[in-house]
C-alpha positions as CSV (number, residue, x, y, z in Angstrom):
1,X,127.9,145.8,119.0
2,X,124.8,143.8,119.6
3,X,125.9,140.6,119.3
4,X,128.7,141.3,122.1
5,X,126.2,142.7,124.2
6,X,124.0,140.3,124.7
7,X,126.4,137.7,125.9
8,X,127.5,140.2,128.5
9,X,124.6,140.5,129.7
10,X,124.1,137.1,130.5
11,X,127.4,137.0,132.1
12,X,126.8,139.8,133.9
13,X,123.4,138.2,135.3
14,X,124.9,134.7,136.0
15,X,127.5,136.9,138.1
16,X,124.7,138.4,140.1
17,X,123.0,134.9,140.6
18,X,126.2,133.6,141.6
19,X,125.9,135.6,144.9
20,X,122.6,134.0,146.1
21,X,123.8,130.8,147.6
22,X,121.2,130.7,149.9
23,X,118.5,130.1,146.7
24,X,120.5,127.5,145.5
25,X,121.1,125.7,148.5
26,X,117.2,126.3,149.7
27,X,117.2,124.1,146.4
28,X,119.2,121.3,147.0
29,X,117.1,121.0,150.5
30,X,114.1,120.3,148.2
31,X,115.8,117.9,145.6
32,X,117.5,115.7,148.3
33,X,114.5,115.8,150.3
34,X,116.1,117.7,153.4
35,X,112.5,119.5,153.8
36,X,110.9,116.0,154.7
37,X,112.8,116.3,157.9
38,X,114.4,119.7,158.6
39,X,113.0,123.1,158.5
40,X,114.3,126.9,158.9
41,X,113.4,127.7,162.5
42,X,111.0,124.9,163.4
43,X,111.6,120.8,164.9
44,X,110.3,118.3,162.2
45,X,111.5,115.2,162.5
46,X,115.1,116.4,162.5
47,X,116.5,119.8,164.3
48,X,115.9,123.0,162.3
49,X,118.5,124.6,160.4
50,X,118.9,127.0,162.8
51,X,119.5,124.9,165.7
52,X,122.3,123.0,163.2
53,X,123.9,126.3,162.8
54,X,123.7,126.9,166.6
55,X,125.4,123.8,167.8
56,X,128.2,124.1,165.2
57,X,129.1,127.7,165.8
58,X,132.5,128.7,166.6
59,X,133.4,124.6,166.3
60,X,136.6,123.9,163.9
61,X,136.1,122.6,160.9
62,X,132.2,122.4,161.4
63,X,131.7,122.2,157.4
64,X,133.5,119.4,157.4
65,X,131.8,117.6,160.5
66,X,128.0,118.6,159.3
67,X,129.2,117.1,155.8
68,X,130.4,114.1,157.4
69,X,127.2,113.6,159.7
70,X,124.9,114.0,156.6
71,X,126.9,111.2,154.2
72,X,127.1,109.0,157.4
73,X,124.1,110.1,158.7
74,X,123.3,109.1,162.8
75,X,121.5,109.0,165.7
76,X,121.7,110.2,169.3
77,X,123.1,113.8,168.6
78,X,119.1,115.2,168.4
79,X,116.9,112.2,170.4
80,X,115.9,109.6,169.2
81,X,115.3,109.4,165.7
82,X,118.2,108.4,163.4
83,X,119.2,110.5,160.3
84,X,119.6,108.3,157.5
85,X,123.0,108.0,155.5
86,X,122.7,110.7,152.4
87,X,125.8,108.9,150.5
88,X,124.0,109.4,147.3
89,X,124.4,113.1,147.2
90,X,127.4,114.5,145.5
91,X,130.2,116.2,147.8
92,X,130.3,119.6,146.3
93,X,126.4,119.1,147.1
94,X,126.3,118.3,150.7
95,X,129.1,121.3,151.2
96,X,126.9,123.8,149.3
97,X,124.5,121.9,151.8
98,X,126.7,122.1,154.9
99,X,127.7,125.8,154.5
100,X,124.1,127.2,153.9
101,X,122.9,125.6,157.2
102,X,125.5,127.1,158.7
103,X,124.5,130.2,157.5
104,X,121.2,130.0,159.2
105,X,120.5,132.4,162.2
């Protein structure tokens, strides 16, 4: 009985980590160096997340337009500092990405 328990457990506990996107995507902010540029609820260089997640409410398919703008990066939509191109970082990456911002309020 112990040996099948303890593999439980750890499924059980990767199941309850699996509901914390926001940890892992807080991550992936700081390994592709999103922090450098963006914050929470404050202007850095780029807009904050929360003003992200405010211009793309209610827009269709906004995961798949903030995805796009952060592999082709640009310039104009927040002044006048460009966003560099991010095509380095994986898809599923930038959409774990995309959908956390979103998330923001």
């Amino acid at each position: 009985m112990t040996k099948t328990f303890f593999p439980l457990a750890l499924m059980s506990l990767a199941v309850i980590g699996a509901g914390q996107p926001a940890h892992a995507s807080e991550a992936l902010a700081q390994k592709y160096a999103c922090i450098g540029c963006h914050q929470a609820n404050a202007r850095l260089v780029g807009p904050s997340w929360q003003e992200v997640a405010a211009k793309y409410k209610g827009t269709p398919n906004n995961v798949q337009q903030l995805v796009a703008s952060i592999k082709a990066g640009g310039s104009g939509k927040w002044g006048a500092v460009p966003m560099p191109p991010q095509p380095q970082v994986p898809d599923a990456d930038v959409t774990a990405l995309a959908k956390w911002i979103l998330s923001q309020k």
